[in-house]
KOLZAVEX-130091 format. One record per residue: x negated, y, z of N, C-alpha, C in turn; residue in three letters. Coordinates in steps of 0.001 Angstrom, whole numbers, plus 500000, padded with zeros to 6 digits. Layout:
XYZXYZXYZALA
...
# end
This chain:
679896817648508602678550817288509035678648816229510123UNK
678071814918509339678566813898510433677001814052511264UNK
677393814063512430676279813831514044676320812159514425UNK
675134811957514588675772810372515650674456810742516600UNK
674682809717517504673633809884518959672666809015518464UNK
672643807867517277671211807307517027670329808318516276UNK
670652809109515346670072809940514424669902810788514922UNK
670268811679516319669595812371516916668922811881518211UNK
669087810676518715668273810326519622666658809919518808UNK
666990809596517592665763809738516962664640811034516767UNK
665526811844516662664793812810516052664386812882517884UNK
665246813234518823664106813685519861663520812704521011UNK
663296811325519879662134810129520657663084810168521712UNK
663964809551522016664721809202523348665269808024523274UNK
665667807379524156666511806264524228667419806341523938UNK
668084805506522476669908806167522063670739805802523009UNK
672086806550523136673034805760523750673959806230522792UNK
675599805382523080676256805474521950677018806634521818UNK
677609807614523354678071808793523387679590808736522696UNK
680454809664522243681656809469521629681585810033520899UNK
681958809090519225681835809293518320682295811015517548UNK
681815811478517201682061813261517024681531813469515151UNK
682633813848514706682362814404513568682798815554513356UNK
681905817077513503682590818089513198683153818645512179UNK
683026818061511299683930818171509898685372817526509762UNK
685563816937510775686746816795511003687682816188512092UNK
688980817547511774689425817756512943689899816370513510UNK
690276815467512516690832813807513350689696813599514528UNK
688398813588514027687629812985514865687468814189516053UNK
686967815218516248687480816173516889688304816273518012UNK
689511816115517247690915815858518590690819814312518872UNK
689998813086517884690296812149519040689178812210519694UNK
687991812714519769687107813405520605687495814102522200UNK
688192814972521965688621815304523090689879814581523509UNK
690332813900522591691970813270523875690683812015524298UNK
689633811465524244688953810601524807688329811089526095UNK
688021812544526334687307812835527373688817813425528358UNK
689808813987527905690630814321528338690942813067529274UNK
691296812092528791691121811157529556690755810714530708UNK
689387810638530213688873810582531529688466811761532733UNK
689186812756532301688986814043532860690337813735533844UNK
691087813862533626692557813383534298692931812256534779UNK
691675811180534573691447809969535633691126810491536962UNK
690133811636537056690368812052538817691595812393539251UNK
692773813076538998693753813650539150694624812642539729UNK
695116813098540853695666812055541942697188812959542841UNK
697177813795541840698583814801542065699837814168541750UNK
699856813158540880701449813090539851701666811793540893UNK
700390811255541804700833809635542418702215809807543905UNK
702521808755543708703760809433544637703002809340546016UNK
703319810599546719703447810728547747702196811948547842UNK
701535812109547402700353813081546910700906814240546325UNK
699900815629546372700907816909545909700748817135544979UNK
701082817532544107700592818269542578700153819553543125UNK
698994819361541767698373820225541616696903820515542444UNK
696537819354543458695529819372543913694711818239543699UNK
693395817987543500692580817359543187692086816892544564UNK
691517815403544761691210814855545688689440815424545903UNK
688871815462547504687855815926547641686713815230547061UNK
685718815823546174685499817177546960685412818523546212UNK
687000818666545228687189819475544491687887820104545164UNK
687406821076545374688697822558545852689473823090545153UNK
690560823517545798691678824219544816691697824804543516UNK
690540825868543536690183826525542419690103825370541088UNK
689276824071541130688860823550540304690275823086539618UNK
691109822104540746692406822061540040692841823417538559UNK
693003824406539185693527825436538543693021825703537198UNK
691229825404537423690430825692536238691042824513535035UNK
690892822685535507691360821653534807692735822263533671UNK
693459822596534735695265822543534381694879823697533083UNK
694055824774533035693823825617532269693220825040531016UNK
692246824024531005691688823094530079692591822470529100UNK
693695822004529889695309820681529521695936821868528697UNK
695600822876529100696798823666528493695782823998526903UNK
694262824562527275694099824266526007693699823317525034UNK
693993822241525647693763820682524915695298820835523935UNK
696477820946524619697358820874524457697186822419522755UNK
696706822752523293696813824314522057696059823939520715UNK
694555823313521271694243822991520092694422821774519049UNK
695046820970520363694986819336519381696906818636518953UNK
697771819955519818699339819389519940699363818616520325UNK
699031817819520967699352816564521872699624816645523194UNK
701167816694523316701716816581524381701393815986525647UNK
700889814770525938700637813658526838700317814485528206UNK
699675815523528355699437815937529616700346816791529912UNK
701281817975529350702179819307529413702736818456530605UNK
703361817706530807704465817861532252703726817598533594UNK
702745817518533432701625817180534888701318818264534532UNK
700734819191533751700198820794533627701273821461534130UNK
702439821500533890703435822106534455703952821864535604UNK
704366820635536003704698820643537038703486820911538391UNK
701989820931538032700932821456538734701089822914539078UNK
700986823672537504701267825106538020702505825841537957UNK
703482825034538828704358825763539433704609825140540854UNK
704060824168541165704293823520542070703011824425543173UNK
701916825006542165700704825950543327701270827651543845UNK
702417827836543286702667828984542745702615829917544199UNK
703003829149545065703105829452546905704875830372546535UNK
705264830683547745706288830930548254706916832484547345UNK
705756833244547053706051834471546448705513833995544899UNK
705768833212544363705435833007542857703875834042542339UNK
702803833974543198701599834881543013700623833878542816UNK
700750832452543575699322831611543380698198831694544487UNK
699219832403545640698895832201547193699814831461548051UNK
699633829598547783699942828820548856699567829123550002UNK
700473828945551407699741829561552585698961828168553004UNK
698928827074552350698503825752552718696854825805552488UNK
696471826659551328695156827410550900694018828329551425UNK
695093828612552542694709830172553043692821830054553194UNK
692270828824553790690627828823554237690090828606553098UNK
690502828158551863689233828143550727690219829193549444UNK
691162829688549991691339831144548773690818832096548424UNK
690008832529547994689516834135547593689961834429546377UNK
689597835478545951690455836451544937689640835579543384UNK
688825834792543333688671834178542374689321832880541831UNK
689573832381542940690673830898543548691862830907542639UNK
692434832174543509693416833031543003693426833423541131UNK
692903833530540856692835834161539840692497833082538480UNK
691954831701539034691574830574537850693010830232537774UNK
693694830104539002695211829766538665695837830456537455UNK
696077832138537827696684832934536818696025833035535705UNK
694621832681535618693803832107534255694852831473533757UNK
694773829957534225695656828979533674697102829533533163UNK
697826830370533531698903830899533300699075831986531957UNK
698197832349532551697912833623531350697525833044529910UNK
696316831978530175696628830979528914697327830651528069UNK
698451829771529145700044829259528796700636830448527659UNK
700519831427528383701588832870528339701281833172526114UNK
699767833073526522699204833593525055699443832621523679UNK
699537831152524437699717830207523164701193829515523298UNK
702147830062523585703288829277523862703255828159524338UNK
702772828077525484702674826469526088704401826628526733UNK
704985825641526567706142824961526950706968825993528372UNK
707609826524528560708020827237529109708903826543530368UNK
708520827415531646708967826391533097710621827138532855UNK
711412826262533582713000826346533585713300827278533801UNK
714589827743533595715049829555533778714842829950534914UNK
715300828933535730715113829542537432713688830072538183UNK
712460829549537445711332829819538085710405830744537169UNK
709580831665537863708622832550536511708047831755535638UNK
708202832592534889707533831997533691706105832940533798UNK
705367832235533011703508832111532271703446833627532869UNK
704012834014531768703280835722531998703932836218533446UNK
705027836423534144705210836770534988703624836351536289UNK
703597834933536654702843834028537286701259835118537064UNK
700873835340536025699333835923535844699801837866536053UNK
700867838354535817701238839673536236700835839688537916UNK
701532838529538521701846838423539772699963838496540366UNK
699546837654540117698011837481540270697495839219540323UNK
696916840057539100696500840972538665697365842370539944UNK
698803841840540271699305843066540920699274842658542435UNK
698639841491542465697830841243544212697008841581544367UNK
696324842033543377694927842428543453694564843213543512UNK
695178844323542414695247845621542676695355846068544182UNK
695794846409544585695958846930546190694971846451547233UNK
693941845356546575692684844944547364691142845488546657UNK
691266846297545730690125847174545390690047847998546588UNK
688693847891546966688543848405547925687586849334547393UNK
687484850619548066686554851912547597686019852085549184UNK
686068851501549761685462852209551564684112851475551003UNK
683863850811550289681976850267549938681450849857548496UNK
680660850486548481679959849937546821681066851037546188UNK
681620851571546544681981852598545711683289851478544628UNK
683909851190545274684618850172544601684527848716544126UNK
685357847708544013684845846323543491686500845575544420UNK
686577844464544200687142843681545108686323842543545966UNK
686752842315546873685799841217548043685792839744546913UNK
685093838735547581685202837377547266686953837058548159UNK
686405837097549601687484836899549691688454837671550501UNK
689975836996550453691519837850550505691081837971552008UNK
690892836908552835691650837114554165689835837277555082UNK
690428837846556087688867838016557026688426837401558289UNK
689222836010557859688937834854558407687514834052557988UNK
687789834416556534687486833263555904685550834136555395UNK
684483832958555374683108833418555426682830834234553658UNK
682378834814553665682217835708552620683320836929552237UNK
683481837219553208684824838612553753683999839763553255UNK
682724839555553214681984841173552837681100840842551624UNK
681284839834551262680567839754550065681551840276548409UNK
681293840924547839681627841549546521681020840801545024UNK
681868839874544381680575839084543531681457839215542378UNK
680434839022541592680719839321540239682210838230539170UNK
682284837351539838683436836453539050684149836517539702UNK
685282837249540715686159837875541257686458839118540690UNK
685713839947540443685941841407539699686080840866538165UNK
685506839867537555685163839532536511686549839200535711UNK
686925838174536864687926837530536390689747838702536486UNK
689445839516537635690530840495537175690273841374536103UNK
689283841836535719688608842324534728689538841740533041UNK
688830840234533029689009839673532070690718839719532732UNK
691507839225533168693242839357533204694006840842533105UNK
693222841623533473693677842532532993693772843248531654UNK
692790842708530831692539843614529696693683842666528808UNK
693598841342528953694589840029528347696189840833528351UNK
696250840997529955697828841227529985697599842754528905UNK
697010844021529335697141844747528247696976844908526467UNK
697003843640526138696993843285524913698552842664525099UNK
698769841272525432699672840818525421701074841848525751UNK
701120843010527103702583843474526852702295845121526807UNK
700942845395526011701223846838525655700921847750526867UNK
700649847438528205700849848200528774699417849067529497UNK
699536850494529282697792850872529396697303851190530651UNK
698249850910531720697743850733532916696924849232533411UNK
697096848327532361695860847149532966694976847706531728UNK
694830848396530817694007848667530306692932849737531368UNK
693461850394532181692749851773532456692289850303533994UNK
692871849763534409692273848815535285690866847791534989UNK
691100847414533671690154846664533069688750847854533033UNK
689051848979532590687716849544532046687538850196533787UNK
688412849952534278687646850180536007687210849618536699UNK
687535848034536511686604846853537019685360847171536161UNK
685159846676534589683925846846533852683181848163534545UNK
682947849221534423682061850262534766681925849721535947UNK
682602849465537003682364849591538677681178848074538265UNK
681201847197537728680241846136537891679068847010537231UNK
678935847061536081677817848196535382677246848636536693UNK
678127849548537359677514850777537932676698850216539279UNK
677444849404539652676675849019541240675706848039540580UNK
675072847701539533674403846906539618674204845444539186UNK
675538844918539099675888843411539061675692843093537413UNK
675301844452536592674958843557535384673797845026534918UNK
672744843843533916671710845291534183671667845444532183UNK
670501846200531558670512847029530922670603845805529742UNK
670419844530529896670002843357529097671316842597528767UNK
672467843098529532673907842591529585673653841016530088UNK
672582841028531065673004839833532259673755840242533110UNK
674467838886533592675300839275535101674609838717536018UNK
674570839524537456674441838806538606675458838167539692UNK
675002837247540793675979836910541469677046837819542229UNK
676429838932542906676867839294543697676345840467544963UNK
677091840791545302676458842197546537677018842019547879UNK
676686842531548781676792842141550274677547843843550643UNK
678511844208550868679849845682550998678706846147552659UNK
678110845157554156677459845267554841676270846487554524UNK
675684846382553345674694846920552449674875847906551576UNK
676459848310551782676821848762550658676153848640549351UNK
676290847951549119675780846791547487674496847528547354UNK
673228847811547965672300848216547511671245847217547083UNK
671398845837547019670896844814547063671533843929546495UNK
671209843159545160671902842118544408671464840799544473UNK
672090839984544558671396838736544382671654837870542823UNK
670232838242542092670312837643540890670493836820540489UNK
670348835795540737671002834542540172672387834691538904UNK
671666833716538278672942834076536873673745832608536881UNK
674917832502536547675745831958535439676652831925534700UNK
676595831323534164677377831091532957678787831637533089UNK
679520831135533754680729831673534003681104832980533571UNK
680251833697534683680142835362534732680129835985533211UNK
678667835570532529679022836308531195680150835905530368UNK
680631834753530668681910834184530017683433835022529894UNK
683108835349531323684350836347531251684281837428531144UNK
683073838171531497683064839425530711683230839337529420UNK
682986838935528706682429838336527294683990838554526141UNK
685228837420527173686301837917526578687127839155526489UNK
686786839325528176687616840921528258687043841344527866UNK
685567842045527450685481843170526493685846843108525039UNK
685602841553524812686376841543523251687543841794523111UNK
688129841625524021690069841928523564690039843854524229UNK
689195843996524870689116845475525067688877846170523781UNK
688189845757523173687915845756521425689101846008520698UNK
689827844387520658690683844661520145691673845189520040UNK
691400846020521130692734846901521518692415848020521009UNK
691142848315521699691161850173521074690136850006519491UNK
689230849146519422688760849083518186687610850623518236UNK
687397850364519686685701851287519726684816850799519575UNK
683971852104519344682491851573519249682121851390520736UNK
682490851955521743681812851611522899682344850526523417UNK
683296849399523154683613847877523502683486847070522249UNK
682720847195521446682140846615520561680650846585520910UNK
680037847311521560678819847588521602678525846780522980UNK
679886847077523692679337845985525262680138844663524988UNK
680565844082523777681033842609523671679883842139523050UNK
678727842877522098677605842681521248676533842549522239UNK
676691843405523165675941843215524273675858842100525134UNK
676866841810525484677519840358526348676972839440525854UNK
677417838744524515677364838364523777675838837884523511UNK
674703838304523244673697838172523091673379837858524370UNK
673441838438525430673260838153526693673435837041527089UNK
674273836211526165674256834860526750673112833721526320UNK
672187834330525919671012833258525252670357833083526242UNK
670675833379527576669659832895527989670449831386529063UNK
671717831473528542672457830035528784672162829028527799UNK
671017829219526749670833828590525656670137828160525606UNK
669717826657525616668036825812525641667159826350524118UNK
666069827088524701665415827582523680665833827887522555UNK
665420827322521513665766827670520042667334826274519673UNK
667847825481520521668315824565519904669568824804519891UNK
670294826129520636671575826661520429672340825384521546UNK
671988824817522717672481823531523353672665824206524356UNK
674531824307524834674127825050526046673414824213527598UNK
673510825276528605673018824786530153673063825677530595UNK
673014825410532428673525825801533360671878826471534016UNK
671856827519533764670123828267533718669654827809535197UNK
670745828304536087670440828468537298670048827043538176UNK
670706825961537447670848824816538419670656823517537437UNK
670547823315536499670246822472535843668850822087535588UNK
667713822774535494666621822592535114666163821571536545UNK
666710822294537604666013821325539128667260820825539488UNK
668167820237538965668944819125539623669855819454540534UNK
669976820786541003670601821158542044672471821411541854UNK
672974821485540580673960822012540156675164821040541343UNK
676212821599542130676570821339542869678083821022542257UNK
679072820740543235680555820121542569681076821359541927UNK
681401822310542015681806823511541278680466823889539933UNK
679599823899540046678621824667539467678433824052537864UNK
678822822780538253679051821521537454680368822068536123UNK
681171822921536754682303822794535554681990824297534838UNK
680852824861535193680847826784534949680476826665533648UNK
680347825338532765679846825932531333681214825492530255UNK
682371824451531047683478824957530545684226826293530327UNK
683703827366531192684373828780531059683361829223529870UNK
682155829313530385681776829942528737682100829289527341UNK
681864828202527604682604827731525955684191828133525647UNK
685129827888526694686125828551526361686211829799525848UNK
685918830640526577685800832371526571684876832763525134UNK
684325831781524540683380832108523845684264831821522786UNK
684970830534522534685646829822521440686931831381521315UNK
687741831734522349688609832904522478688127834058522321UNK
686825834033522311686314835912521720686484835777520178UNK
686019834752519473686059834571518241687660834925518011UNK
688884835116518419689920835679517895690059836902517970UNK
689855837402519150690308838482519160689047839773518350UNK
687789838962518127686583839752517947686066839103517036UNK
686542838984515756686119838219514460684981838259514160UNK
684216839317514231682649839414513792681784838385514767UNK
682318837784515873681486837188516780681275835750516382UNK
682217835799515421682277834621515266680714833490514087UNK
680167833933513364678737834003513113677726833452513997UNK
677966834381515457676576834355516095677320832829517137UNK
678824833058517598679247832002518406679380830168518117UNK
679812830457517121680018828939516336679117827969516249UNK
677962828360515546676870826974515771675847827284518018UNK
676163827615518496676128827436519763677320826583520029UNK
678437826672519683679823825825520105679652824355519339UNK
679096824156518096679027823209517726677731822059518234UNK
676176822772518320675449822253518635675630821845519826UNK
676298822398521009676453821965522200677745820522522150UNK
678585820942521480679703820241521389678460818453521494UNK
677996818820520008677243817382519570676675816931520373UNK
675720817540521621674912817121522735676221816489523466UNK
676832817770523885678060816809524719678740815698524615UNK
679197815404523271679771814805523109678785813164523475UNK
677695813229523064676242812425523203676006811689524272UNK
676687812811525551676200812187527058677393811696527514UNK
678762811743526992680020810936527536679481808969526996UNK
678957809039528223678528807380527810678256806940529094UNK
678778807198529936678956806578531380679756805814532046UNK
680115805845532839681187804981533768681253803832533575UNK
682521803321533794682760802059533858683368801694532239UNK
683946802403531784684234802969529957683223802819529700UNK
681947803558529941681126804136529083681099805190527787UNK
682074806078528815682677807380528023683017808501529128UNK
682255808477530391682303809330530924681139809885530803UNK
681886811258530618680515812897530373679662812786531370UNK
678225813078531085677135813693531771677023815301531688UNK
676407815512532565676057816972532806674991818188532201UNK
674000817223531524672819817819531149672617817630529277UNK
673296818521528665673603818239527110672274818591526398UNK
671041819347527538670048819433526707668976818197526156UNK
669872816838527224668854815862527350669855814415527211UNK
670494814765525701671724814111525273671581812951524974UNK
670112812231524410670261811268524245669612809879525767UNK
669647810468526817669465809793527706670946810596528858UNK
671483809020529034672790809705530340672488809765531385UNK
672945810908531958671837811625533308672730810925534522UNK
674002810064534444674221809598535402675238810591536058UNK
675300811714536229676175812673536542677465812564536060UNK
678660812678536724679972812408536368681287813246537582UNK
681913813349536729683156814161537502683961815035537041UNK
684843815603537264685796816602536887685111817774536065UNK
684136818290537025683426819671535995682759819181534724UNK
682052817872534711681445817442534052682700817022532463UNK
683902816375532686684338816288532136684819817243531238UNK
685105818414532197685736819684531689685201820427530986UNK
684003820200531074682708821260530255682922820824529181UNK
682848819157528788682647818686527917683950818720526958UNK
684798818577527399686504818585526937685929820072526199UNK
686209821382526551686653822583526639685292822813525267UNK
684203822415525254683229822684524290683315821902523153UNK
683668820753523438684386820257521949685290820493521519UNK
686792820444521931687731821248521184687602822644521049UNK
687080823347521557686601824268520479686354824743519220UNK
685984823154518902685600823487517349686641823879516610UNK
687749823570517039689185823539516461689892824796516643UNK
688473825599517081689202827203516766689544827952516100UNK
689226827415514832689564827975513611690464827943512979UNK
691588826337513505692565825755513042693464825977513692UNK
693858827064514900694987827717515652694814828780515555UNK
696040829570516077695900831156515601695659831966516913UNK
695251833188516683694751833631517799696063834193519123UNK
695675834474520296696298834715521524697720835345521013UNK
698563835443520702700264836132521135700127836822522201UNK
700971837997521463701936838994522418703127839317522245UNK
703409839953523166704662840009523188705527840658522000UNK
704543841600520636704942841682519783704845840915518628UNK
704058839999518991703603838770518013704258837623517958UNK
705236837355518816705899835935518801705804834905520244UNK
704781835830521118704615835326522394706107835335523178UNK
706255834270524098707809834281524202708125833928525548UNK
706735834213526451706661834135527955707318835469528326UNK
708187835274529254709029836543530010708261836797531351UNK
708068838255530932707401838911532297708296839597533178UNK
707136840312534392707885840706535458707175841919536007UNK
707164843159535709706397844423536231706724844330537468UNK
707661843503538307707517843620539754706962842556540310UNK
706984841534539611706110839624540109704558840218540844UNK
704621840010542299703125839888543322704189840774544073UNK
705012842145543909705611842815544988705511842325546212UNK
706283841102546057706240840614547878705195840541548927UNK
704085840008548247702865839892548650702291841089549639UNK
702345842279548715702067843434549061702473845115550072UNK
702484845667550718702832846396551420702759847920550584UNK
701931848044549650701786848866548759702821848742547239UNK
703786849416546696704261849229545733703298849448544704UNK
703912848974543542702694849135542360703573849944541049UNK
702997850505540717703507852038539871702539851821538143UNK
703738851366537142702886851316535949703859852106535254UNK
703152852281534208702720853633532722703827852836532422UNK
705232853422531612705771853398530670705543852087529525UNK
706174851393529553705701850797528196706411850892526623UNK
705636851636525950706440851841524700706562850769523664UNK
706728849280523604706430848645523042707530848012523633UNK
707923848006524758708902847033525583708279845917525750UNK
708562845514526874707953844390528107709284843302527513UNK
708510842086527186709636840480527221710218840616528775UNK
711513840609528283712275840171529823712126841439530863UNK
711725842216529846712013843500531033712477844542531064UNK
684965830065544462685088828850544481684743828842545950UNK
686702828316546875685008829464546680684652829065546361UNK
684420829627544619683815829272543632681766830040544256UNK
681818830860544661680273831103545264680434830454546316UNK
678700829522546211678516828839547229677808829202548762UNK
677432828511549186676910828952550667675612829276550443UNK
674936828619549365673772828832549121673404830279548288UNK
674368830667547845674358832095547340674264833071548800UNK
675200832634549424675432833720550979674518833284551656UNK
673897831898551710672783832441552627671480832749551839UNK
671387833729550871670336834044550132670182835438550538UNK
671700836094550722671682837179550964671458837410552348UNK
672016836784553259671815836750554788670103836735554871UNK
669620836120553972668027835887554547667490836580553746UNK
668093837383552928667157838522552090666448838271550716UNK
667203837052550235665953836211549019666885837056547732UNK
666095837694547324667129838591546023666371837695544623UNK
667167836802543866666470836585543423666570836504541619UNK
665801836482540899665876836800539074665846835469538298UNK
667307834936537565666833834063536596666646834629535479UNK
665398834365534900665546834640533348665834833854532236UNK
# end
């Protein structure tokens, strides 16, 4: 089904622009689709120049975002085989890895929280599932790197408030020390249930379904399978602040599907069906085009907020493996958006840099940058989910070597796991200020 941006700038009376050429019927055009935005996605990237560090992005991208990108490269690299980026992806995430191979640089310490933390071991855990290129004997490898993440974390569930959850952030220096939000729990949530698929082991399983309920229960997602931002531990979470995005259902979305696929219940079938639907309301009306509910309609979407609809298209394109039936309701949302997206890469100085607003594709909104790119990268190759095979484990051919002791150092608490009968291989602040001061001033508030 060939798309072009005149034939749909027609249909919705707009001014055409030329956008990058996208044919979803095929994968040539497709992958040279995304190695075009890839491109210019990794034109910000100012890590590999000499004298500059890897793995960090120049301001006013914070750490986290790096981590999210390198996670993108890795699945550019999965769906299209094209090498060109793997040794800047690699030498990025091992070069963030910090001193205890966990993905806590102490150079980080003022903008780390446990979500920061955790887009890194995203990126890793990625690697781990599709055989991305494996770092040298001497340093952890994929799966160790996202073990390490998940067993720092553990020992920071805190139960003295809300009856459980983990903070935003690690250290209690740093502003949002008492805030509890939903894509921090989310995202160990979603890594935990991954690693218990990938090495068998049912202690991140019994972790995963203890993050999920503890969000359920306090609140942070209600009977409609929306998520909210977040709770204030001050309050003991009796007070949510609604605001939705994208992100959030994104990652619930996968971990309950691979929670699925693990035990193959009806009760994680019923909350991935749940999720799942829940995400329409990231969906411009009837046209299946995604957007950013919270911040797109008034212009406000900020430098992070900008890349949150790359996680749902990812997470969405990856439920479709592990949760085959999803695949029906997910696909023409992945495609129709793809086509918008692809529509608004008609900027810059190219005139192939992504815009931000895919509901309003045939006019370029002028918006440009890393998230912008990334959204757009991560929702078009997508389409090409059909043409790779789904996540590896360690009984499947996955060939990342883990480490049931990788985060130890970190920690003062040892960490104690279940037996594995399967055998083990080898063995933003992403929330902004404007969220915290919503809660400081009491504004609780509902997107629908």
């Amino acid at each position: 089904m060939k798309l072009r941006s005149l034939a749909s700038a027609a249909l919705l009376g707009m001014s055409a622009v030329k956008g990058i050429d996208l044919d979803l019927g095929s994968d040539d055009s497709i992958k040279k689709a995304a190695s075009e935005v890839a491109y210019g996605m990794v034109k910000y990237y100012t890590g590999n120049n000499t004298g500059d560090v890897p793995g960090n992005l120049p301001d006013p991208y914070y750490w986290w975002e790096a981590g999210a990108m390198f996670g993108s490269l890795v699945d550019y690299w999965y769906y299209t085989g094209d090498e060109t980026y793997n040794e800047i992806t690699k030498q990025a995430m091992l070069f963030q890895v910090g001193p205890n191979n966990d993905y806590m640089p102490p150079n980080q310490s003022r903008t780390l929280g446990n979500d920061d933390q955790a887009f890194w071991g995203l990126a890793a855990l990625q690697a781990a599932e599709v055989n991305f290129p494996s770092p040298p004997d001497d340093q952890p490898d994929w799966l160790a790197l996202a073990q390490a993440v998940v067993h720092t974390q553990i020992p920071r569930w805190d139960n003295s408030t809300c009856g459980g959850g983990l903070k935003w952030q690690i250290f209690t220096f740093n502003n949002g020390y008492n805030y509890k939000n939903t894509i921090s729990n989310g995202c160990f949530f979603n890594m935990a249930a991954r690693l218990a698929k990938y090495t068998g082991n049912q202690t991140y399983a019994e972790w995963a379904t203890r993050a999920f309920e503890w969000t359920q229960n306090v609140g942070l997602m209600n009977e409609r399978w929306h998520f909210f931002d977040g709770s204030d531990d001050l309050i003991n979470c009796t007070r949510v602040n609604h605001i939705q995005w994208s992100y959030n259902a994104g990652v619930y979305l996968l971990g309950a599907a691979t929670m699925w696929n693990i035990t193959e219940s009806d009760v994680w079938r019923q909350r991935t069906q749940g999720i799942l639907e829940g995400t329409s309301v990231f969906f411009k009306d009837n046209t299946n085009v995604m957007f950013e509910v919270a911040c797109e309609p008034n212009g406000k979407c900020d430098v992070d907020q900008r890349s949150f609809k790359a996680y749902l298209a990812r997470w969405m394109a990856a439920t479709t493996k592990v949760a085959p039936w999803t695949r029906d309701y997910i696909m023409p949302k992945l495609q129709a958006s793809a086509t918008n997206a692809a529509l608004q890469c008609s900027g810059g100085d190219d005139g192939k840099q992504c815009g931000l607003r895919w509901t309003n594709a045939a006019a370029f909104d002028g918006s440009v940058g890393v998230g912008e790119q990334m959204s757009a990268l991560e929702v078009i190759q997508a389409n090409l989910i059909d043409k790779v095979s789904g996540p590896l484990t360690n009984r499947t051919g996955g060939r990342s070597r883990g480490d049931n002791n990788a985060g130890s150092q970190s920690e003062t608490t040892p960490l104690k796991f279940n037996e594995i009968t399967t055998g083990d291989k080898a063995g933003a602040g992403i929330l902004t200020a404007f969220a915290l001061a919503a809660i400081c001033g009491g504004a609780w508030w509902l997107v629908h």
